[in-house]
N, C-alpha and C positions, 0 to 999 in steps of 0.2 A: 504494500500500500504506500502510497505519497504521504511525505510527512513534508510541513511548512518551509522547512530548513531543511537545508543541503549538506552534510556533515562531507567532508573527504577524508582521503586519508592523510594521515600524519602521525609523527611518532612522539609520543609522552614522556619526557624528561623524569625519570623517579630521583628525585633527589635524598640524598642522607643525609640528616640536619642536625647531626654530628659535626659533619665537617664543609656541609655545599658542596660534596660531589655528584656526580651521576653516578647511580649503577647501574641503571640499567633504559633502555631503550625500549617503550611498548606503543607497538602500533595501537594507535584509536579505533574504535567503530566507527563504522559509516553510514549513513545512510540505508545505504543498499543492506550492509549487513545487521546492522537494527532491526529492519522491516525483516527480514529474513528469519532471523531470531525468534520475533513474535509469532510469526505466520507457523513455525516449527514447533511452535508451544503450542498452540493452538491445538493442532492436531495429538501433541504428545500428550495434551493434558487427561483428556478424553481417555486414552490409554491408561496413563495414572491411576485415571480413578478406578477403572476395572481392577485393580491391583487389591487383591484382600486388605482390610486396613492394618491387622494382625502383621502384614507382610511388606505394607507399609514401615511400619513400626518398626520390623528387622530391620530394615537395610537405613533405617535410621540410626539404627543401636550398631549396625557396622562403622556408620562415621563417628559416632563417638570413640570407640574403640580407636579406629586411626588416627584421630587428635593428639588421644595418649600417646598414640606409637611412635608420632611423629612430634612430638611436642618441642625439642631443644631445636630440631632444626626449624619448626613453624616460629617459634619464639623469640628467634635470632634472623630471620626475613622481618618480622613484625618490629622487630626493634632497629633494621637498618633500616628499615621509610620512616617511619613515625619518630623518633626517638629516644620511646620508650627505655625505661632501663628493662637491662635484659630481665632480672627476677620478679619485673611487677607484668612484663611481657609472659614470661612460664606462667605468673598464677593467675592474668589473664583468661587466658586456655583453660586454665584447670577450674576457672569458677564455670566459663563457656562450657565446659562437661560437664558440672553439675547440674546447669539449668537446662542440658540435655536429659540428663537422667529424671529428671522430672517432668518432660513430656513422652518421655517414652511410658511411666509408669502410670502416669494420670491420662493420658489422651482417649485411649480405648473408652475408657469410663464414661468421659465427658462427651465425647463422639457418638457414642450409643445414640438409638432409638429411645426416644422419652415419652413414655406411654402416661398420659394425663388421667386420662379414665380407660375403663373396661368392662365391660357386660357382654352377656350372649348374644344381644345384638347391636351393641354401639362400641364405637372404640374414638379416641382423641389421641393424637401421639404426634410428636414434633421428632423431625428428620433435620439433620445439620447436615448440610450440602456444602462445599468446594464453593467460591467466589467465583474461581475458573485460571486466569491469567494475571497474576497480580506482580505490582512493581516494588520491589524493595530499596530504595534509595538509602543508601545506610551511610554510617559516618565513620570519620578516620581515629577518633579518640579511644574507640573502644571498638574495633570492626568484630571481632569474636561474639564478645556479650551481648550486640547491637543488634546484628546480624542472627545470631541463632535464635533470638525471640523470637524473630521475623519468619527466617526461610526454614527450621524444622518444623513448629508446629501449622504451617501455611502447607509443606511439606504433606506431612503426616496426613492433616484433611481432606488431602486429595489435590491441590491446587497444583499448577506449572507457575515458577518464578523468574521473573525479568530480575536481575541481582545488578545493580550497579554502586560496587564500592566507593568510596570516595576518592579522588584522584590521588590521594596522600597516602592511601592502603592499597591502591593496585593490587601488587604482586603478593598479597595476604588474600584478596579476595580471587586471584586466578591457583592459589595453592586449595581456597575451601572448596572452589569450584572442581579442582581434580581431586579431592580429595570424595566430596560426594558421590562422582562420577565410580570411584575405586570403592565405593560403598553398596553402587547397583542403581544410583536416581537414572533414570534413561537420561542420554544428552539433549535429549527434548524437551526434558522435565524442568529444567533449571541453567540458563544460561547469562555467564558472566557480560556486564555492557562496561566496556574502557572508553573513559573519554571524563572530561572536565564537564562545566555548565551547558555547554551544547549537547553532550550525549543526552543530559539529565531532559532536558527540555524538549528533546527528538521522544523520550517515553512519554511523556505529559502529553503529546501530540497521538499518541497511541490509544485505540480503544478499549485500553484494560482494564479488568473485573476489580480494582481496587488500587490505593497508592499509598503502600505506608515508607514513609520518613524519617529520619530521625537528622539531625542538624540546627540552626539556626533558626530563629523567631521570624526574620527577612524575609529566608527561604522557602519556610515550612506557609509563610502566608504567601509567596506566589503561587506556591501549589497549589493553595486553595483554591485560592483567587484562577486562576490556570483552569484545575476542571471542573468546578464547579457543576459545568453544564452538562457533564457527564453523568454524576447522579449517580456514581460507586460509593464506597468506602472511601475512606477519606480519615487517612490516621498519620497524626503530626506528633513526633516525641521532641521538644523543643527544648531551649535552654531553661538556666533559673539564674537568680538571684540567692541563693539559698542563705538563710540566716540562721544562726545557736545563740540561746539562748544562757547564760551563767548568773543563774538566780543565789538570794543570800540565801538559799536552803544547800548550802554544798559544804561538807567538811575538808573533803579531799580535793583544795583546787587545783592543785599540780596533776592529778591523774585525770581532770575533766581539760585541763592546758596540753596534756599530752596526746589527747585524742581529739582535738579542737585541731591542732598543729594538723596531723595526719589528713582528718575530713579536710584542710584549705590546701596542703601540697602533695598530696601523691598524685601522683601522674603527671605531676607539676603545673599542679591546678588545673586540668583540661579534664575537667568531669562537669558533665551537666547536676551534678548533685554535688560537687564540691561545696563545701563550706564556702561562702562568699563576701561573708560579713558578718559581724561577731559583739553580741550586746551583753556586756557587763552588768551587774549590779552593783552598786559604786562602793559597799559595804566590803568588797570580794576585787574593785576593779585592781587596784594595785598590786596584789596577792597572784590576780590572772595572770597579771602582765607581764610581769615578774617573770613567771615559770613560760608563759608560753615563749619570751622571747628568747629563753634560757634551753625549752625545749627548741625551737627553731633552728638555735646555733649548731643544734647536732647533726642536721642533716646535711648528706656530701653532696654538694653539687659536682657535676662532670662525666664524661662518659657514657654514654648510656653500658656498655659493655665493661665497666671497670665495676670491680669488687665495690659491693659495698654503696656503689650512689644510688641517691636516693628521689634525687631531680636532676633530670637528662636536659636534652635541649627544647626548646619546645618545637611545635611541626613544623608550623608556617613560618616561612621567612621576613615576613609582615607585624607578627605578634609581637618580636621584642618592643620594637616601637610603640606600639597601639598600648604596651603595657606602662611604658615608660611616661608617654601625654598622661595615662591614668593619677603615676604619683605625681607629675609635676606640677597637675592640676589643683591634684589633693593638697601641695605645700604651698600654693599659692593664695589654699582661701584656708588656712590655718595648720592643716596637720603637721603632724610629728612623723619624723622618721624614728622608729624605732628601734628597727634591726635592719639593716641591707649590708651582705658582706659585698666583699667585692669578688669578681668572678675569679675561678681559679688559671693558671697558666693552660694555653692548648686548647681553649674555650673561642678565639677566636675568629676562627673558620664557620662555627657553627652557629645554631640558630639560640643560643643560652642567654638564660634570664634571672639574677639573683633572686631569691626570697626577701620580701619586702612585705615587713610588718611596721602599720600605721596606726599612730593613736593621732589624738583630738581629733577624731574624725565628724564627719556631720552629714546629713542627707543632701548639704548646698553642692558637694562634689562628685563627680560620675563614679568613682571610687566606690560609692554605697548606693550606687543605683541602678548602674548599669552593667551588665555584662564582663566581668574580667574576663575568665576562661585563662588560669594562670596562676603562677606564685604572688601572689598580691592579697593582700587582706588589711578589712582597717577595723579595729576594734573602738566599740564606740560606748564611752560610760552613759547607765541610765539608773536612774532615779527608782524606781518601782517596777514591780510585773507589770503595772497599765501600760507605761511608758514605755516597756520593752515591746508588748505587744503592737504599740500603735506603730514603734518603728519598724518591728518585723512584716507588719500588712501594708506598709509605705511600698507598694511596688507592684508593678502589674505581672510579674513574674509568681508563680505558683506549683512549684516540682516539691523541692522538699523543705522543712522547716524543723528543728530540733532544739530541745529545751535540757539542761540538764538543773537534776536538783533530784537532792537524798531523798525524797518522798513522791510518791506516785501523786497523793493528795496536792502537790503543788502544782503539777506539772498537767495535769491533764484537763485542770481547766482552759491555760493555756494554751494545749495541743489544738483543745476543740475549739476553740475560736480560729486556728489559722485554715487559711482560703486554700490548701494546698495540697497535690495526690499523694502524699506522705510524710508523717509527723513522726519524731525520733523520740526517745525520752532516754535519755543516757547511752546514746548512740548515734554516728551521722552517718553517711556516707554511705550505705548500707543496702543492696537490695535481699529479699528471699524469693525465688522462684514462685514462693504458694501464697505470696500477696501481688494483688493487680501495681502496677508503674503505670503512673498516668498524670498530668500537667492540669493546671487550672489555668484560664486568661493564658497569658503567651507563651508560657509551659505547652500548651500544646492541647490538641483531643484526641478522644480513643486510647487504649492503654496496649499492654502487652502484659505477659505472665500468670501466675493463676489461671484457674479454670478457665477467666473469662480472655485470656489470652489464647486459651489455645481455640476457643470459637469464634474470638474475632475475625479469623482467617472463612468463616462459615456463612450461611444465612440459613435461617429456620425454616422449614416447610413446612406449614399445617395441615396434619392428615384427619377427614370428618370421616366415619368408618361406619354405613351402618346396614347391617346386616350379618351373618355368617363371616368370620376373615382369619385370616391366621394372622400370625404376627411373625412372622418373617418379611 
């Protein structure tokens, strides 16, 4: 079929943001082979679904198995494009396996035939069918964990996947795509799309049974905006804002400093659930500050492949900068620098960003309002839980929010007041497989995980039964 744009070919630069090199050369999709792609799902999908869903399920539970098998070497491709450090790359993978094993265990279940009623001559029962053809548009920060919500239990239900990595995971999303293929998915079932923002937009132009996302707030609303007219599914896992909260109910405030540290820099801040801003109680603020900048000092920047570091470089070539306007903004209209070491030798070449902890913070700075995605954090003193809450809900952002404090009683009236698909109470950063992921306002719609994840990929059919029938 004709799509709007003309893609050609041309070869994609993967760069390593270790150092700014190339390693590798990958031709893009085109046009021609886009349309081609889709047209070959179509048909394969139909196949698919013939497939026992039991048998299904195998050759799901084969890709898991090769993840393991293959895990140092997938861990160390994932960590030359991205920059991941290599150990947070391994358990990466190994968390992507557990939330494998959990669609493999729970899908049959939830897939079933759902008989409502039943008598000798009436029956009601709801049927979860396959979308058909759907697009997975996945992102570079976390392509494993992103990605397997997506395309196993999409998988599993029967559906054919349009997979298009993000152009900073390439060669991570052409190693899942041989790797399923080595698993038994037909090569019809599931193919890899290479290419930047034109490939992305060549699908959008596609008549596919659904578009689920994950990226940017920008993005995730062109999409919208894009098919709207289509009148699919329509699922956007977006950025946050995410705020913790350090109420005067805490004894131990160096071990709530210690895992505050963690939620704002692993991955070196590039988690849509990262810690993003951080509100004291002023009774506890000094005590916080103390320890959290004392724990911050511990972490190694460098390398992503060297023992031991704990913040690599970050992806984009773009980001140190965008990071950098953030703090100079922030000292411009009051804050404190608190901690920012300076980078270590051999960091040059690459795309690294010190950790940068900010007090006298305020919501007049982009700093506590907008999007870091990075080692940046500003902690901000506050008067009372009222005060904390109203600056925690200060934001059209809506993914996670976390409170900590010794007693459940403190903490959960607070929970329940915020606007947002997941509230912490002595923990951040955090997902479980058997609870839904989902955004409020520009966080995003539509979730993933949990039962209602694995029928998201579905639509219900209402069966009215009346007379004599079996139930097969």
């Amino acid at each position: 079929m004709a799509l709007s744009s003309t893609l050609k070919t041309h070869l994609m630069e993967i760069i390593n943001p270790a150092n700014g090199q190339v390693i590798a050369d990958i031709a893009a999709d085109t046009t021609a082979s886009i349309s081609s792609k889709y047209q070959q799902l179509l048909q394969g999908q139909q196949s698919w679904l013939s497939v026992p869903l039991p048998e299904r399920i195998a050759r799901l539970s084969r890709f898991h198995e090769l993840l393991g098998q293959h895990q140092d070497r997938l861990a160390e491709i994932l960590t030359s494009e991205v920059g991941k450090p290599l150990s947070q790359a391994a358990g990466e993978i190994r968390g992507a396996r557990g939330r494998i094993e959990f669609f493999l265990q729970e899908s049959e279940k939830w897939l079933a035939d759902e008989w409502i009623a039943k008598s000798e001559q009436y029956g009601e029962m709801i049927r979860w069918e396959p979308l058909g053809v759907i697009a997975n548009i996945s992102a570079w920060n976390y392509p494993y964990l992103v990605g397997v919500n997506v395309f196993v239990p999409a998988l599993i239900a029967g559906n054919a996947v349009m997979y298009k990595p993000s152009e900073y995971a390439t060669l991570t999303g052409l190693e899942i795509e041989q790797l399923l293929l080595e698993a038994g998915i037909p090569a019809d079932v599931f193919y890899t799309v290479k290419g930047g923002a034109e490939a992305g937009e060549a699908l959008l132009e596609l008549p596919l049974d659904g578009y689920f996302f994950t990226g940017s707030y920008r993005t995730g609303q062109y999409i919208r905006q894009k098919t709207a007219d289509k009148l699919v599914p329509i699922q956007l896992e977006l950025g946050g804002k995410d705020p913790l909260y350090v109420s005067a109910d805490n004894a131990d405030v160096q071990a709530v400093a210690q895992a505050a540290v963690e939620g704002a820099f692993y991955n070196a801040g590039q988690s849509c659930c990262a810690v993003e801003r951080v509100y004291v109680h002023e009774s506890v603020y000094d005590q916080f500050v103390e320890a959290f900048v004392e724990e911050a000092a511990t972490l190694q920047v460098g390398a992503p492949t060297q023992e031991g570091t704990f913040i690599g470089p970050l992806t984009r070539a773009s980001q140190p900068s965008f990071l950098a306007e953030q703090v100079a903004d922030a000292v411009e209209k009051g804050a404190q620098i608190l901690f920012q070491p300076p980078l270590p030798e051999g960091t040059d070449s690459g795309y690294y960003f010190a950790p940068v902890v900010l007090g006298n913070v305020s919501h007049e700075m982009a700093v506590m309002k907008e999007e870091s995605f990075g080692p940046v954090i500003g902690i901000q003193r506050v008067s009372d839980d009222e005060e904390a809450i109203a600056m925690m809900q200060d934001t059209p952002f809506g993914l996670t929010a976390s409170v900590y404090a010794d007693n459940f009683e403190t903490a959960k009236p607070i929970m329940d007041r915020m606007q947002s698909g997941t509230v912490y109470w002595n923990c951040c950063d955090r997902l479980s497989p058997s609870l839904p992921w989902s955004g409020r306002g520009d966080s995003g719609i539509g979730w993933t995980l949990s039962y209602l994840g694995i029928r998201a990929f579905t639509q219900p059919k209402a069966y009215h039964l009346k007379g004599k029938f079996s139930e097969k």
